[in-house]
C-alpha positions in Angstrom: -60.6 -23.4 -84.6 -56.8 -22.6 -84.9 -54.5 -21.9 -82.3 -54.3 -18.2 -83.4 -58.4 -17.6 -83.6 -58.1 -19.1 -80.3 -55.7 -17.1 -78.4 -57.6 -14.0 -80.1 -60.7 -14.7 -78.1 -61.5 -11.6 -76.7 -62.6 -11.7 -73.3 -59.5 -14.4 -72.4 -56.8 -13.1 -69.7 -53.4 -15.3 -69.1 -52.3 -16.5 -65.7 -50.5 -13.2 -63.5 -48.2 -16.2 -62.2 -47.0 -16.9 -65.2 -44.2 -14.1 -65.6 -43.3 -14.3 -62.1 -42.2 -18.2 -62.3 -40.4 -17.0 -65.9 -38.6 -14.4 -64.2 -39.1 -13.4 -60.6 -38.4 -17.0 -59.5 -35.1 -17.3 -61.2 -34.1 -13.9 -60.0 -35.0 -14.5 -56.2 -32.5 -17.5 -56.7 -29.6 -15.4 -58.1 -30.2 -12.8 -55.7 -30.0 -15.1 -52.8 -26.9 -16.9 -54.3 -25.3 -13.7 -55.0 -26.0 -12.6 -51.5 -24.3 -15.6 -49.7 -21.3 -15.8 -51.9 -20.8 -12.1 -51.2 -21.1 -12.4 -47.7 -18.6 -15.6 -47.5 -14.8 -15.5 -47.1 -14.7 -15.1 -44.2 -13.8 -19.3 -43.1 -10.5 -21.4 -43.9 -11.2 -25.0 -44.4 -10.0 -28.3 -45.2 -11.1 -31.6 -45.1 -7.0 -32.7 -44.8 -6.7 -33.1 -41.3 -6.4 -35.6 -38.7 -7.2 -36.2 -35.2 -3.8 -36.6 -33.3 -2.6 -37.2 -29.7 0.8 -37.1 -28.1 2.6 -40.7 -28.2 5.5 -41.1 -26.0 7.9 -44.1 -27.4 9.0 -45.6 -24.0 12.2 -47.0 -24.9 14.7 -49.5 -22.9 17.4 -48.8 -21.2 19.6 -51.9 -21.1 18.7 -55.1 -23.8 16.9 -58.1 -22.7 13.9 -60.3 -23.2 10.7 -59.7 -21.7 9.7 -61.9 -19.2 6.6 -60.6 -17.6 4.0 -58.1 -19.8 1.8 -56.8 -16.8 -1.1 -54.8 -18.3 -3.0 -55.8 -22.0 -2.8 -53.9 -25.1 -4.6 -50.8 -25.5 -5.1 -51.2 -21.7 -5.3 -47.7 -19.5 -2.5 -47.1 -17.2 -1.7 -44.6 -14.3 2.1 -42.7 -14.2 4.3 -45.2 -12.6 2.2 -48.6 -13.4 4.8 -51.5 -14.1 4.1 -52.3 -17.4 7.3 -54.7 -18.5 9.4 -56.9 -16.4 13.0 -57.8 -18.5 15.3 -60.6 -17.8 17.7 -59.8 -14.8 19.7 -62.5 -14.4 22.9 -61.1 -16.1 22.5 -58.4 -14.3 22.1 -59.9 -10.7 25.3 -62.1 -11.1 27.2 -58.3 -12.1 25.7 -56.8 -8.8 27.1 -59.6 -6.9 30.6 -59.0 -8.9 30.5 -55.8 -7.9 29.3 -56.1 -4.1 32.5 -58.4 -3.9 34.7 -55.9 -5.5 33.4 -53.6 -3.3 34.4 -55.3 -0.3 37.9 -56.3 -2.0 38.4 -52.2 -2.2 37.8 -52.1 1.2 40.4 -54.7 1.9 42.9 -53.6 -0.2 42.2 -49.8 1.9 43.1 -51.7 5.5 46.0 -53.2 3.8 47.5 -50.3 2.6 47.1 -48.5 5.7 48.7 -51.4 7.1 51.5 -51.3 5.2 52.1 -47.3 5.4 51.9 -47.8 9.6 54.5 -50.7 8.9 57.0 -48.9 6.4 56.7 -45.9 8.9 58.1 -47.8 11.7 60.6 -49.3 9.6 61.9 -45.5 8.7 62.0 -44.8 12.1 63.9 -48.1 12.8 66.5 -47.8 10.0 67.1 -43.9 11.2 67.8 -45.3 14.6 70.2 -47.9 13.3 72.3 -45.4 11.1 72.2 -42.7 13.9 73.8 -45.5 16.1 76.4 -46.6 13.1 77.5 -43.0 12.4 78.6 -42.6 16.0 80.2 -46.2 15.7 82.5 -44.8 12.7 82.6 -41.5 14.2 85.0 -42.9 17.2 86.5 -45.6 14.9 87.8 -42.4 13.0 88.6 -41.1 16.5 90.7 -44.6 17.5 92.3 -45.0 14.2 93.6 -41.4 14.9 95.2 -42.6 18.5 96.6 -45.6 16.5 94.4 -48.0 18.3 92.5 -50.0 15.9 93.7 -51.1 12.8 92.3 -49.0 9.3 90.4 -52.0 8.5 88.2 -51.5 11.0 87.5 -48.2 10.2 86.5 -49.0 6.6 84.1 -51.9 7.6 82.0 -49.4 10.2 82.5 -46.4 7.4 81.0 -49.2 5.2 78.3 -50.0 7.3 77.3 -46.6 8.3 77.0 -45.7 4.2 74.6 -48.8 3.5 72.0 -47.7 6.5 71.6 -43.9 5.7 71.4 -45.7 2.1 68.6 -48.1 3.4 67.1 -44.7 4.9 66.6 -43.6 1.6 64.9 -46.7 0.1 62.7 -46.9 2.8 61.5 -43.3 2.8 60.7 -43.8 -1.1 58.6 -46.8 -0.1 56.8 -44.8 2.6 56.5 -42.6 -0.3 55.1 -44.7 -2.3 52.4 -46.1 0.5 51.5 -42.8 0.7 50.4 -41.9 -2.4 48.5 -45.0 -2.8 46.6 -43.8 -0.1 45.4 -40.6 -1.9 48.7 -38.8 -0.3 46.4 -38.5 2.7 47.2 -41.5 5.2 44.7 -40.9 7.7 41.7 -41.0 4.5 39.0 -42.5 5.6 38.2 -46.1 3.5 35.0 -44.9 1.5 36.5 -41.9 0.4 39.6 -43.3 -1.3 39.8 -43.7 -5.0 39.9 -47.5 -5.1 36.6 -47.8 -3.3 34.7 -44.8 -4.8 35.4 -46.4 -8.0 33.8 -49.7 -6.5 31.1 -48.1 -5.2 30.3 -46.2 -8.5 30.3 -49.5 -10.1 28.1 -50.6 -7.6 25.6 -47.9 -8.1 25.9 -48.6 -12.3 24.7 -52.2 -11.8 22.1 -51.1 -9.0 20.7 -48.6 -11.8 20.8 -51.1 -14.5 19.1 -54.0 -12.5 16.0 -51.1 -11.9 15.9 -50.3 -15.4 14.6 -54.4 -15.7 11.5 -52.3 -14.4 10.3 -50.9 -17.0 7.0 -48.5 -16.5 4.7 -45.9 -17.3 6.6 -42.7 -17.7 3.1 -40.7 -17.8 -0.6 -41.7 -17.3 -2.3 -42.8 -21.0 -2.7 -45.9 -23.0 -0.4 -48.6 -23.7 0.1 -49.8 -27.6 2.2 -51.9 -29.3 3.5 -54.0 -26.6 6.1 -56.8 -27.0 5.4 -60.6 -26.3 6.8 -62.9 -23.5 10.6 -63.8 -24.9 10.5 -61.3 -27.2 14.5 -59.8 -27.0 13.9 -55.6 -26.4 17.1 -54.0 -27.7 18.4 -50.8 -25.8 17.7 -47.6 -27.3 14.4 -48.9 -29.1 11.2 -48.4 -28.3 10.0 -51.6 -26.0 6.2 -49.9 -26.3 4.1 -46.6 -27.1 1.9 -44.5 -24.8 -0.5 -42.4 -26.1 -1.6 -39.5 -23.8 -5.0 -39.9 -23.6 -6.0 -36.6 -22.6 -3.9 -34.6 -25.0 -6.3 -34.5 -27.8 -6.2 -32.5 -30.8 -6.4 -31.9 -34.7 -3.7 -31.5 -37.0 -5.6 -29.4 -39.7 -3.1 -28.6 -42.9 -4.4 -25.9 -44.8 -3.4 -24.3 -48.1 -1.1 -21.9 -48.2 -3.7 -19.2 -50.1 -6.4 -19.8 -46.9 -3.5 -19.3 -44.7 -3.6 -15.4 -44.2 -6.2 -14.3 -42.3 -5.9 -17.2 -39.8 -4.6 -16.6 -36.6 -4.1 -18.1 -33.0 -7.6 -18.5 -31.0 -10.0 -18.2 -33.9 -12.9 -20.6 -33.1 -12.9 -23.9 -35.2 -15.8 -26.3 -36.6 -14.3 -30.1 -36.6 -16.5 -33.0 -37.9 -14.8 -36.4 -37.8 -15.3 -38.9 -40.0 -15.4 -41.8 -37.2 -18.8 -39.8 -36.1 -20.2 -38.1 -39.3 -23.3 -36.9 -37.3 -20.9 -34.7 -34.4 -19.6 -31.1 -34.5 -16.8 -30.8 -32.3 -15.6 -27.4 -31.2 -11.9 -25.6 -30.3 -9.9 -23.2 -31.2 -6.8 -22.0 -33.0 -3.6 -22.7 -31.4 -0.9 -22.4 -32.9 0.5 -22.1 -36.6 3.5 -24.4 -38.1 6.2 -21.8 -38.8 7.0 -24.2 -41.8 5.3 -26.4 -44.0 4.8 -29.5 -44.4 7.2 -30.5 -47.1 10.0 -28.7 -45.0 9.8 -31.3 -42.9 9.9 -34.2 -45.6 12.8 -36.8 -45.6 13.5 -35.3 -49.3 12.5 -31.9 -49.3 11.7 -30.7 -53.1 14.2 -28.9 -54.9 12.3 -26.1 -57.1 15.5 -24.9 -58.6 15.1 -27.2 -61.5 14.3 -26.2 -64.9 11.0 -28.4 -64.8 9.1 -26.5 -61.6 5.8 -26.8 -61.3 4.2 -24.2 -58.7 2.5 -26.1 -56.4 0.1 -25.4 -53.6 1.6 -25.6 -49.8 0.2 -27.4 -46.6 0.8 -25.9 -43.4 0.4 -27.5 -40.1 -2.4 -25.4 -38.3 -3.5 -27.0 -34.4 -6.5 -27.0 -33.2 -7.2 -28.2 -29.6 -11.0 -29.0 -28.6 -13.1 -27.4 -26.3 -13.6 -30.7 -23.7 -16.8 -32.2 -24.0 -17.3 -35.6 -21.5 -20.9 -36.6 -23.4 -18.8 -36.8 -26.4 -17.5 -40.4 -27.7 -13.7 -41.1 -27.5 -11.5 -39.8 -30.7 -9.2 -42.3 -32.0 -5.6 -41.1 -33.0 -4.9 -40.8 -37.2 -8.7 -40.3 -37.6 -9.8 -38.2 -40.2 -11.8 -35.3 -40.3 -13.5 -31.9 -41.6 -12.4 -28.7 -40.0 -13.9 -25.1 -40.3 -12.2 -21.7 -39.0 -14.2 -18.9 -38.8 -11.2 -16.0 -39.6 -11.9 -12.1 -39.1 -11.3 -11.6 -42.8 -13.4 -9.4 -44.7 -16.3 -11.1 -46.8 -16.3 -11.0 -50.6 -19.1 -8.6 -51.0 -16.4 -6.4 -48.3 -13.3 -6.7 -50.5 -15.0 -6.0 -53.7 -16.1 -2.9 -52.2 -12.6 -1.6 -51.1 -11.2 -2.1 -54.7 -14.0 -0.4 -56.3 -13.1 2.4 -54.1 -10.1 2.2 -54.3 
């Protein structure tokens, strides 16, 4: 019997489910697709982005060599912990230099106080003198009149009389001069005069330098990077790095085109790729005002002839709701984030421009 004699059988009915898996099935499925794509949108998400604390770079004040490394690397430290001890040697035999030049501004204080007290007495000597010689030529003028001495006489005391209010004059510029090295103020007391505030200033300078030997923990989080016994720590450069342990957070850099509807305190999704199996949750917080490649050492120049439009990265934070059952997050890490954004869904804007 043919296949045609056989499907014309009478009495034979075909299988209802038959149409249903031709053409209900595949329908349900585009339905359901159609359905969530319409209703999507309404997230912003990347898988650029990276988990990121704050890192302070603790750097030396003066250069030296280590000498003592007091905690281990990646170790946990409080605010003030002594992490580094620096060699102070050079800096021990200075403070000693300047204690003694301290003490050698107080000397040279007492002496010039000395010798102000000691030029003052010799004004008041040498005005005494010439007060006594002016009245000696005053009645040699007054014989020499009466014819009693001879003229000589008169010009050695006139003579005499000139060089000590002369000397008067020499000796007042020296008390001058004692003055003003005491700050013009002779009764200045010793460690408020120029020459011993400078002293005491240099003093405090070597004092300040021989703490900074000392080198510690500015703020509580962990120690990285830190130098070897001998190693020579130049000022200015970072000796080691602290990472703030408990400022956690995720550098998510989104495209420019998801950038629109996302907006400070929008809840987040983050899934890191250190723990595949974790959600993480936070929150918007802020949004770069620039991005990314505004901050590049060689910003692009699009004024060329031979642009390409390409899509822009900006910066968006996203701080995490703490969780203390959660595992540590490691700094650099990588990971997935999701926002969920009040923009309208597909399904929403499709339906405004039809209206419209």
């Amino acid at each position: 019997m043919s296949a045609d004699a056989a499907a014309a059988v009478p009495g034979e009915r075909r299988w209802p489910g038959r149409a249903v898996l031709l053409w209900g099935l595949p329908g349900m499925v585009l339905l359901i697709a159609g359905y969530q794509f319409g209703r999507g949108g309404t997230i912003a998400e990347t898988d650029n982005a990276y988990v990121k604390q704050d890192r302070v770079d603790v750097t030396a004040q003066i250069a030296a060599s280590v000498v003592r490394v007091l905690v281990r690397e990646n170790a946990r430290v409080r605010q003030g912990d002594v992490i580094l001890e620096l060699d102070d040697a050079r800096l021990r035999a200075a403070h000693a230099r300047a204690s003694a030049d301290l003490a050698n501004a107080h000397l040279a204080v007492e002496t010039m106080r000395f010798n102000y007290r000691a030029k003052l007495a010799e004004v008041e000597l040498a005005r005494t003198t010439a007060h006594y010689l002016n009245r000696q030529y005053t009645r040699q003028t007054e014989l020499v009149a009466r014819k009693l001495v001879a003229d000589a006489v008169l010009d050695e005391a006139h003579r005499v009389a000139l060089a000590a209010n002369g000397e008067i004059s020499v000796l007042e510029l020296q008390l001058a001069e004692a003055k003003a090295r005491l700050a013009g103020n002779p009764a200045v007391a010793v460690d408020e005069h120029p020459l011993v505030r400078a002293a005491q200033a240099e003093l405090q300078r070597v004092h300040v330098e021989l703490t900074q030997t000392v080198i510690r923990a500015p703020q509580p989080g962990i120690v990285s990077r830190l130098p070897q016994v001998g190693a020579y720590v130049a000022a200015g450069r970072a000796a080691f790095a602290l990472i703030l342990s408990d400022a956690v957070y995720v550098e998510a850099n989104l495209n420019e085109t998801d950038l629109g509807a996302v907006r400070p305190g929008q809840p987040a999704r983050v899934v890191v790729d250190i723990y595949p199996g974790l959600v993480w949750t936070g929150r918007v917080e802020s949004v770069a005002q620039a991005t990314g490649a505004e901050f590049a050492l060689l910003p692009a120049q699009n004024a060329s002839g031979n642009w390409v439009k390409v899509v822009q990265r900006v910066p968006v934070r996203i701080v995490l709701d703490p969780d203390a059952s959660r595992p540590a997050l490691r700094s650099g890490a990588s990971a997935e984030v999701t926002i969920q954004t009040d923009a309208p869904t597909r399904m929403q804007r499709w339906l405004t421009r039809v209206r419209g």
